[in-house]
C-alpha positions as CSV (number, residue, x, y, z in Angstrom):
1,X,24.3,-10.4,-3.4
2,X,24.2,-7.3,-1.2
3,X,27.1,-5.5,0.0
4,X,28.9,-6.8,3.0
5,X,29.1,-3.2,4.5
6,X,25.5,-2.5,4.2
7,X,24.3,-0.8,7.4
8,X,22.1,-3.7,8.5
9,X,18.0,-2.5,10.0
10,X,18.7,0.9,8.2
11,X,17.2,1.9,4.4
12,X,19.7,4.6,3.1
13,X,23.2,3.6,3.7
14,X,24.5,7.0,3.8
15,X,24.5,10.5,5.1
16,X,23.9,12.7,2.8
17,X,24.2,16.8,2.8
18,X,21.6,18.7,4.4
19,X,21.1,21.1,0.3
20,X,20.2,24.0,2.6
21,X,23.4,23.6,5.6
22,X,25.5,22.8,2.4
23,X,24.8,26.0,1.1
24,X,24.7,28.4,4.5
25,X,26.4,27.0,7.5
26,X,29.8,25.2,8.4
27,X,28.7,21.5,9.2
28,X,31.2,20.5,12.2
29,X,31.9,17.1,13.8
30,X,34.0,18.1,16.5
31,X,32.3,16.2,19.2
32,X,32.0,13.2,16.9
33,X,35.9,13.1,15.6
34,X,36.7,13.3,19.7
35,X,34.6,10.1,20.2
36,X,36.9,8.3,17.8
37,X,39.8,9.4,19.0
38,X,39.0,8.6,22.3
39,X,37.8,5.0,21.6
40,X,34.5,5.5,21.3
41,X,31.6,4.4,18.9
42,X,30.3,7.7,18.2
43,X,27.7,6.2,15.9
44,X,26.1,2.9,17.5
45,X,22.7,3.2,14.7
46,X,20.2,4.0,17.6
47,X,17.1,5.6,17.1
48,X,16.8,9.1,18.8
49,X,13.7,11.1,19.8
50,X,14.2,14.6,20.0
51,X,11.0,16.4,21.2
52,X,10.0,19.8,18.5
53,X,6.8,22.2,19.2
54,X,5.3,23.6,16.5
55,X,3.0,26.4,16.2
56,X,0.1,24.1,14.6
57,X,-0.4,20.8,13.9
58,X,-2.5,20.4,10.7
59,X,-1.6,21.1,6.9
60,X,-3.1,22.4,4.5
61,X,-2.3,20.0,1.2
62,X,-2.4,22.4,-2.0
63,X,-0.8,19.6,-4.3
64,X,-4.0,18.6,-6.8
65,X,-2.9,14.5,-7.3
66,X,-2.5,13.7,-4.0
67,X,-6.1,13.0,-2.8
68,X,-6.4,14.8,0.5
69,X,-6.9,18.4,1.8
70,X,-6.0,18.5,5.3
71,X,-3.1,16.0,6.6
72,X,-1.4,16.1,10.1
73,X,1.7,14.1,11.4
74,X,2.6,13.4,15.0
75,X,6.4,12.4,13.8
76,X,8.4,13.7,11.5
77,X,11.4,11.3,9.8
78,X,10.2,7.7,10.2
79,X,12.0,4.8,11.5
80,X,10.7,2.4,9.4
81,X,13.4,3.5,7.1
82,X,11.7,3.2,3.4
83,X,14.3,3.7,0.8
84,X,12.5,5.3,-1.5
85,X,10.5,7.3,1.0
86,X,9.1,10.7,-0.4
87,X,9.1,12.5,2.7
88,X,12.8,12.1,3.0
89,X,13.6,15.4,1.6
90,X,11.0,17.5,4.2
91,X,13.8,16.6,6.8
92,X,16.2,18.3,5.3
93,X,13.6,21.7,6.7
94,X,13.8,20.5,10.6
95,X,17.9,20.8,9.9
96,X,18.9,17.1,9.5
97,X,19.8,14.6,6.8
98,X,17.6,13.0,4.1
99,X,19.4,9.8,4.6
100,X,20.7,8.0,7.6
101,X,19.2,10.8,10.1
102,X,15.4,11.0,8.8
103,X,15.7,6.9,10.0
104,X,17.5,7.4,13.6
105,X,16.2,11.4,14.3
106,X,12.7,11.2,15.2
107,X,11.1,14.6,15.6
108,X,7.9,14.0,18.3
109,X,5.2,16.5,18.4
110,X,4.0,16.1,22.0
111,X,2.2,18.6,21.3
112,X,-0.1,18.1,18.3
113,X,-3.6,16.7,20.4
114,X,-3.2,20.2,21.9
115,X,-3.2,22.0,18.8
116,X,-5.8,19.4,17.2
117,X,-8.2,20.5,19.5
118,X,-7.6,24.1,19.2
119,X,-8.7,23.5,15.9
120,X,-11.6,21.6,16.3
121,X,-13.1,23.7,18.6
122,X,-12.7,26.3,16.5
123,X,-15.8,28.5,15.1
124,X,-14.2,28.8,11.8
125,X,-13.7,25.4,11.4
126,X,-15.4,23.7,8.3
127,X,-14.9,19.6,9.1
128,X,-13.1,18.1,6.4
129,X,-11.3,14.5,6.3
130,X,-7.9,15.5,8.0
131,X,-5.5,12.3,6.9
132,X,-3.1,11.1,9.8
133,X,0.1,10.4,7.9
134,X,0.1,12.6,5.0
135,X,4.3,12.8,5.4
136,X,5.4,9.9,7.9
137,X,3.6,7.5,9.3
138,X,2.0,7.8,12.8
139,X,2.1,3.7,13.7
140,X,5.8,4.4,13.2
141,X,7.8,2.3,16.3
142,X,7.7,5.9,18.5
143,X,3.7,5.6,18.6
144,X,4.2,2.6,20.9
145,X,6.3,4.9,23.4
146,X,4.0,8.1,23.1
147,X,0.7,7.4,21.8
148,X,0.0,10.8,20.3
149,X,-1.7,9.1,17.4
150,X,-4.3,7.3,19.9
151,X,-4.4,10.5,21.8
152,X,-5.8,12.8,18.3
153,X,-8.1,9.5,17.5
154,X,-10.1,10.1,20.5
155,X,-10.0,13.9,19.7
156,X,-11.6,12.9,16.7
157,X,-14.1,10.5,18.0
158,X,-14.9,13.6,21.1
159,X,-15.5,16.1,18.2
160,X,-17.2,13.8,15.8
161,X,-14.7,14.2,13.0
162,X,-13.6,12.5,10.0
163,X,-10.5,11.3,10.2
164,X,-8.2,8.9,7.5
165,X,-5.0,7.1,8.5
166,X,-2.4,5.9,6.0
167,X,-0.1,3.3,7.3
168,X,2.3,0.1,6.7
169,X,2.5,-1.1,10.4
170,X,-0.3,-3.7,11.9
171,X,0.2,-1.2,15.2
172,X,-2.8,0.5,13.8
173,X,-4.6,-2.8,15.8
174,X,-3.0,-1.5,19.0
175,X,-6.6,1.4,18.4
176,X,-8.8,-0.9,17.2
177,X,-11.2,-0.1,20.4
178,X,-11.2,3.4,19.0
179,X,-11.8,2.7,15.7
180,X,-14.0,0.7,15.8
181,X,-15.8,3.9,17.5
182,X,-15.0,6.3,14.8
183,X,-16.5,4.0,12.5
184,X,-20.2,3.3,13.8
185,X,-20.3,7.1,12.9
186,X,-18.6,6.7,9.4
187,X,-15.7,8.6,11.0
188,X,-12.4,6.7,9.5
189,X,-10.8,5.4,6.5
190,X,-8.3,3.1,6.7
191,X,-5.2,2.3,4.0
192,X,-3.2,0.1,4.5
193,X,0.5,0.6,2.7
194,X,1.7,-3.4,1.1
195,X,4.6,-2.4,-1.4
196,X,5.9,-6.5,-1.3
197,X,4.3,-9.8,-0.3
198,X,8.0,-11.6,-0.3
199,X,9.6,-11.1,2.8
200,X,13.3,-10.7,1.2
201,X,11.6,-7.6,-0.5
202,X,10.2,-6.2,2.4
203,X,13.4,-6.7,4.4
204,X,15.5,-4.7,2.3
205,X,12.6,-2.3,0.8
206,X,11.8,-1.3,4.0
207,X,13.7,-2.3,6.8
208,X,11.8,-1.7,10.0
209,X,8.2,-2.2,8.7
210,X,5.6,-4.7,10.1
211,X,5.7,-8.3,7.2
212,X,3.3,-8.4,4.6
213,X,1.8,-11.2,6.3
214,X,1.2,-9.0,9.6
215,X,-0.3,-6.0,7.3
216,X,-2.7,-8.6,5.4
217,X,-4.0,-9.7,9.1
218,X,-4.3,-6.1,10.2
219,X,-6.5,-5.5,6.9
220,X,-8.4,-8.6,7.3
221,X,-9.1,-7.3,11.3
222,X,-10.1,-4.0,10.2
223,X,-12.7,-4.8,7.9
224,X,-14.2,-7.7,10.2
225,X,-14.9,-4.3,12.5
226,X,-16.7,-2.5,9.7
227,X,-13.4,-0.3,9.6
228,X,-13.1,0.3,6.1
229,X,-9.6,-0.7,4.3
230,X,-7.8,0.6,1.5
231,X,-4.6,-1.0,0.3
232,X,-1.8,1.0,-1.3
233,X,0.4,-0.6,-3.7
234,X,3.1,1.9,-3.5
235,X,5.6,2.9,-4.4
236,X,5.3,0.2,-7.8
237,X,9.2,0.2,-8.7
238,X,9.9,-1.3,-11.7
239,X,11.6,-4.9,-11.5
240,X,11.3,-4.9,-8.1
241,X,7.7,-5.1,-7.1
242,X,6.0,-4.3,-10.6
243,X,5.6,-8.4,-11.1
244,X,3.3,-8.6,-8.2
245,X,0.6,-6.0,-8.7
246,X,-2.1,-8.7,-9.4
247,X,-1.0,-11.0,-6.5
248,X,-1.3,-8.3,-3.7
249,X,-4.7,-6.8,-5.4
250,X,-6.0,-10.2,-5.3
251,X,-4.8,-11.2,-1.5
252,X,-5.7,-7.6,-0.6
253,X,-9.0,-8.1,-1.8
254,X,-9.5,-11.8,0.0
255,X,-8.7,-10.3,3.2
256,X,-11.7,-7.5,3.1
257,X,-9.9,-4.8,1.8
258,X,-12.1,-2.0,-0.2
259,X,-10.5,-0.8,-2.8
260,X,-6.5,-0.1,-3.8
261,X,-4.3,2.4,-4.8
262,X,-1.2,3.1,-6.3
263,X,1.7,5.6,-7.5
264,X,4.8,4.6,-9.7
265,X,8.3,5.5,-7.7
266,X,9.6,8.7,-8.5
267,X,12.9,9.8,-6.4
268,X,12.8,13.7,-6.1
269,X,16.1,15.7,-4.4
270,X,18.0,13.6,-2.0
271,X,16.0,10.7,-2.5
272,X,17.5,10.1,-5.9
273,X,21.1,9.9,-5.1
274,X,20.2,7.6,-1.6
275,X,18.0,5.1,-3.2
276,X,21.0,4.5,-6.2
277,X,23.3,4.1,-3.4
278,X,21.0,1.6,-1.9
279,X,20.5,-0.7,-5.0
280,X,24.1,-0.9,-6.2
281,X,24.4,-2.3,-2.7
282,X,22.1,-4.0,-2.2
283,X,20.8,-5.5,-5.9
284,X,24.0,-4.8,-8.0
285,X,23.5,-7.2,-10.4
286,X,20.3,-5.1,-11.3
287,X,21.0,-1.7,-10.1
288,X,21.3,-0.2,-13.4
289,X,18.4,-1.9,-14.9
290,X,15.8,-0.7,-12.4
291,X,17.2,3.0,-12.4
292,X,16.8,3.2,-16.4
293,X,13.4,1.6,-15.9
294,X,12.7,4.1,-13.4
295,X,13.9,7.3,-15.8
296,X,11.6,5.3,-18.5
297,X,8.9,6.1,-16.2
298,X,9.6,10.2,-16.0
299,X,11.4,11.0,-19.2
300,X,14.5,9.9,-18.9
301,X,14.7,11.2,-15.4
302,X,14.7,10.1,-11.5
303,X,13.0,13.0,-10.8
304,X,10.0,14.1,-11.8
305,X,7.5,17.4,-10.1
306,X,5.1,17.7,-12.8
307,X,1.7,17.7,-11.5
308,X,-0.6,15.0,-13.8
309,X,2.3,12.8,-14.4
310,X,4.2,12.6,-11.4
311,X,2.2,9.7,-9.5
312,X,1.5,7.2,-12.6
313,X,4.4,8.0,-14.6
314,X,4.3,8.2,-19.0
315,X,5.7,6.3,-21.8
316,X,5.6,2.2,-22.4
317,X,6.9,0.8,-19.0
318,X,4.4,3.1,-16.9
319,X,1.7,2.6,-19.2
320,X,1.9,-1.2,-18.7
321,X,2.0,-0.9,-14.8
322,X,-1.2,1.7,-15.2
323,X,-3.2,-0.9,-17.3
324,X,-1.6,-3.7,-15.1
325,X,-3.4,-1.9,-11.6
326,X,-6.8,-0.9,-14.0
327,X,-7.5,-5.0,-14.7
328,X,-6.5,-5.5,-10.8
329,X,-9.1,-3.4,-10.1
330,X,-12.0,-4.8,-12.4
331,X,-10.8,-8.2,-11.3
332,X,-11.0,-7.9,-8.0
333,X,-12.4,-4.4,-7.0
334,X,-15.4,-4.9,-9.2
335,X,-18.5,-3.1,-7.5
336,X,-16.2,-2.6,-4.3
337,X,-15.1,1.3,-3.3
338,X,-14.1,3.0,-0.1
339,X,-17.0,5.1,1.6
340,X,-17.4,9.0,1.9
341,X,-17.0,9.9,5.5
342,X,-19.1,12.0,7.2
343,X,-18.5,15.3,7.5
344,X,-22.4,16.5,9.1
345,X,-21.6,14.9,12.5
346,X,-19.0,18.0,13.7
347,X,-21.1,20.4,12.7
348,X,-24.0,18.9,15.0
349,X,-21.7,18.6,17.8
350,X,-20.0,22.0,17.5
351,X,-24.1,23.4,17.6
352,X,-25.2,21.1,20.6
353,X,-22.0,22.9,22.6
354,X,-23.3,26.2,22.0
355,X,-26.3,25.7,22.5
356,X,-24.8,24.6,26.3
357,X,-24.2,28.5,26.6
């Protein structure tokens, strides 16, 4: 049973050291310690929106397994507060905590359709599939309040460039208009993130994320508007969600869905010390299990950087989730993949302008 002192809507249950403040700076709660004293609830778990403006707005992606080149986010931290979140740690660079404050301390890049179409309209530019959350996701609850992510979707449609979204919120619906749009012109991927089809899982797994059930509607949607859907099955965490790979390939694949994906949990820097906090909360009668399966994945380790091996995992307990995801595939993926999005169309449309002047 979980712990009766779990922080309830929240994934980690702790704050945990900023590594770089720990090492530099004198951390101070002065203002904080003063709310207690005076009677205060200095912490009342709300979500907080702080506004940031950076210099640009899209990322070059240099890591060889992850599948994209180009990724942007509108938010950074995420409220849908997945425990075993790899983007966790890149909080820790805006200043704040991997833990409770990448969940309640959302950064908002008003910003970034600005800087989008800077780059678009850019000479220099070479259109390439630029991937809406490559970090955190941009159908995150704060998308409802500012829209950015609708906003750079009709940048993309205006410039005629490809454009992939990774998400686990049905939200993604809230643009369906657009698109639709984006893909008469084989402008968008779609994938959609489904980590659990049992709602206890979800609950815990990922606290503030749309159900299973609202994700496999969304995919279903999608692909009756020609928008093509890919379904992640990620992170697979063993003796957790492992025992369903075949279950959500198979419902993924009878609600339209393309083609699916996957990566074996691995919890690098912070990550590793929240999400063992987590499960001796929340699953301690199988805490220990799932860690060691986890370490059986990335030899002997939570943590694991190497390039190759990092995603899928080695040795016998990742080799029979690997082979479990390959017959998923041929059973249910068999002659089905995601298009190649067109990369012509900006190039055309960048020409046409000029040839205005």
């Amino acid at each position: 049973m979980p712990s009766k002192t779990t922080i309830k809507g929240r994934g980690a249950q702790l704050h945990i050291p900023n590594r770089f403040f720990e090492l530099s700076h004198e951390m101070r709660d002065d203002f904080l310690e003063f709310c207690k004293k005076e009677g205060e609830n200095s912490d009342n778990n709300k979500t907080q929106y702080i506004d940031v403006f950076p210099k640009s707005i899209v990322n070059k992606v240099n890591s060889p397994d992850v599948g994209m080149q180009y990724s942007m986010n509108p938010y950074q931290g995420c409220e849908h507060g997945c425990v075993y979140c790899y983007a966790r740690n890149s909080h820790e660079f805006w200043g704040y905590s991997s833990g409770l404050d990448f969940e309640r301390r959302i950064l908002v890049k008003k910003d970034a359709p600005r800087l989008l179409e800077q780059l678009l309209e850019k000479k220099s530019w070479k259109a390439q599939t630029i991937v809406l959350s490559g970090n955190t996701d941009c159908y995150q609850p704060a998308e409802q309040k500012f829209r950015i992510t609708r906003k750079c979707l009709e940048l993309f449609l205006k410039y005629k460039h490809p454009v992939g979204i990774i998400t686990k919120n049905a939200r993604i619906l809230d643009d369906l208009d657009v698109l639709s749009d984006l893909a008469k012109y084989n402008l968008i991927g779609t994938s959609m993130s489904i980590t659990s089809l049992s709602e206890d899982t979800r609950r815990i797994l990922e606290p503030r994320t749309t159900t299973a059930k609202k994700r496999l509607e969304a995919v279903k949607t999608l692909s009756e508007h020609n928008i093509p859907v890919n379904v992640m099955i990620a992170p697979i965490i063993p003796s957790i969600n492992s025992h369903e790979i075949l279950d959500i390939a198979k419902t993924a694949s009878e609600h339209g869905a393309m083609s699916i994906g996957h990566t074996i949990v691995r919890l690098n820097g912070a990550i590793g010390e929240i999400f063992s906090d987590w499960i001796k909360k929340t699953m301690p009668d199988r805490a220990e299990k799932v860690l060691n399966q986890i370490k059986n994945c990335h030899g002997d380790s939570l943590n694991d950087s190497q390039y190759g091996t990092r995603m899928r995992g080695e040795g016998k307990m990742a080799e029979q989730i690997n082979n479990l995801v390959r017959l998923a595939k041929h059973k249910y993926f068999k002659n089905k993949s995601m298009p190649k999005l067109n990369c012509a169309l900006h190039e055309s449309y960048k020409s046409n302008q000029l040839k205005l002047f």
